[in-house]
C-alpha positions, -999 to +999 in steps of 0.1 A: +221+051+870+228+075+840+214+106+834+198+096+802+183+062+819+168+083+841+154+105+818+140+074+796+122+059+829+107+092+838+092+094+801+079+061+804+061+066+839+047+096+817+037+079+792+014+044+818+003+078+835-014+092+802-026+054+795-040+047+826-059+079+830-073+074+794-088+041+805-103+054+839-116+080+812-135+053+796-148+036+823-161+066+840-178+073+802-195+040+802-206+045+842-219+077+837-239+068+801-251+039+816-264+057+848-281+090+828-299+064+803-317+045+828-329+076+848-337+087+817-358+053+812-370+051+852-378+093+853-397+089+815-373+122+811-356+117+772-338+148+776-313+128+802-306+109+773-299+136+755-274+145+783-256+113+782-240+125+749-230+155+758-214+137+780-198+111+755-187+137+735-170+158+765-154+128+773-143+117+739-125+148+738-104+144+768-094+110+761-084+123+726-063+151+741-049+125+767-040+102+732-020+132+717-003+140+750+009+102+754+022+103+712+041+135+720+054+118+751+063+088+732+077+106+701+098+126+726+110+096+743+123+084+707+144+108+703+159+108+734+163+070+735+191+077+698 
Protein backbone atom coordinates (compact mmCIF):
# COMPACT_ATOMS: atom_id res chain seq x y z
CA UNK A 1 0.00 0.00 0.00
CA UNK A 2 1.36 3.57 -0.85
CA UNK A 3 2.34 5.93 1.42
CA UNK A 4 -0.25 8.41 0.49
CA UNK A 5 -3.09 5.53 0.69
CA UNK A 6 -2.17 5.19 3.89
CA UNK A 7 -2.15 8.51 4.81
CA UNK A 8 -5.81 9.00 3.16
CA UNK A 9 -7.18 5.83 5.35
CA UNK A 10 -5.68 7.17 8.52
CA UNK A 11 -7.54 10.56 7.79
CA UNK A 12 -10.61 8.91 7.23
CA UNK A 13 -10.59 6.66 10.45
CA UNK A 14 -9.99 10.34 11.91
CA UNK A 15 -12.59 11.78 10.49
CA UNK A 16 -15.81 8.27 11.68
CA UNK A 17 -13.76 8.92 15.01
CA UNK A 18 -14.80 12.66 15.27
CA UNK A 19 -18.42 11.54 13.91
CA UNK A 20 -19.05 8.87 16.06
CA UNK A 21 -18.06 10.65 19.17
CA UNK A 22 -20.24 13.66 18.16
CA UNK A 23 -23.23 11.33 18.05
CA UNK A 24 -22.45 9.57 21.45
CA UNK A 25 -22.26 13.41 22.40
CA UNK A 26 -25.83 13.72 21.50
CA UNK A 27 -27.17 10.90 22.90
CA UNK A 28 -25.49 11.31 26.22
CA UNK A 29 -27.16 15.18 25.94
CA UNK A 30 -30.62 13.84 25.47
CA UNK A 31 -29.96 11.01 28.47
CA UNK A 32 -28.76 13.40 30.74
CA UNK A 33 -31.66 16.28 29.89
CA UNK A 34 -34.08 13.77 30.10
CA UNK A 35 -32.92 12.39 33.46
CA UNK A 36 -32.30 16.09 35.29
CA UNK A 37 -35.90 17.17 34.06
CA UNK A 38 -37.81 14.54 35.60
CA UNK A 39 -35.92 14.70 39.03
CA UNK A 40 -36.55 18.07 38.62
CA UNK A 41 -40.44 17.16 38.14
CA UNK A 42 -40.35 13.99 40.80
CA UNK A 43 -37.98 16.22 43.56
CA UNK A 44 -40.51 19.59 42.84
CA UNK A 45 -36.73 21.10 42.59
CA UNK A 46 -36.98 23.75 39.17
CA UNK A 47 -33.47 24.69 39.68
CA UNK A 48 -32.50 20.91 38.15
CA UNK A 49 -34.13 22.12 35.34
CA UNK A 50 -32.19 24.92 35.28
CA UNK A 51 -29.19 22.50 35.32
CA UNK A 52 -30.23 20.52 32.41
CA UNK A 53 -29.22 23.63 30.27
CA UNK A 54 -26.22 24.16 31.51
CA UNK A 55 -25.83 21.06 30.59
CA UNK A 56 -27.19 21.51 26.90
CA UNK A 57 -25.14 24.29 26.46
CA UNK A 58 -21.75 22.48 27.80
CA UNK A 59 -22.51 19.91 25.51
CA UNK A 60 -23.50 21.90 22.53
CA UNK A 61 -20.14 23.23 22.70
CA UNK A 62 -18.15 20.12 22.58
CA UNK A 63 -20.08 18.74 19.81
CA UNK A 64 -19.41 22.13 17.99
CA UNK A 65 -15.65 21.85 18.63
CA UNK A 66 -15.87 18.07 17.67
CA UNK A 67 -17.77 19.53 14.14
CA UNK A 68 -14.71 21.88 13.47
CA UNK A 69 -12.18 19.27 14.30
CA UNK A 70 -13.88 16.72 11.75
CA UNK A 71 -14.05 19.96 8.80
CA UNK A 72 -10.31 20.56 9.43
CA UNK A 73 -9.79 16.79 9.25
CA UNK A 74 -11.72 16.67 6.18
CA UNK A 75 -10.36 19.87 4.56
CA UNK A 76 -6.90 18.36 5.24
CA UNK A 77 -7.76 15.17 3.72
CA UNK A 78 -8.61 17.25 0.45
CA UNK A 79 -5.66 18.39 0.00
CA UNK A 80 -3.85 15.51 0.46
CA UNK A 81 -6.14 13.35 -1.72
CA UNK A 82 -4.73 16.18 -5.16
Amino acid sequence: MSNKHQHLQFLQDAIARMSNHSFVLKGWMITIVAGLVALSFTAHQPRLALLSWAAIVFIWFLDAYYLWRERQFRSLYNTVRL
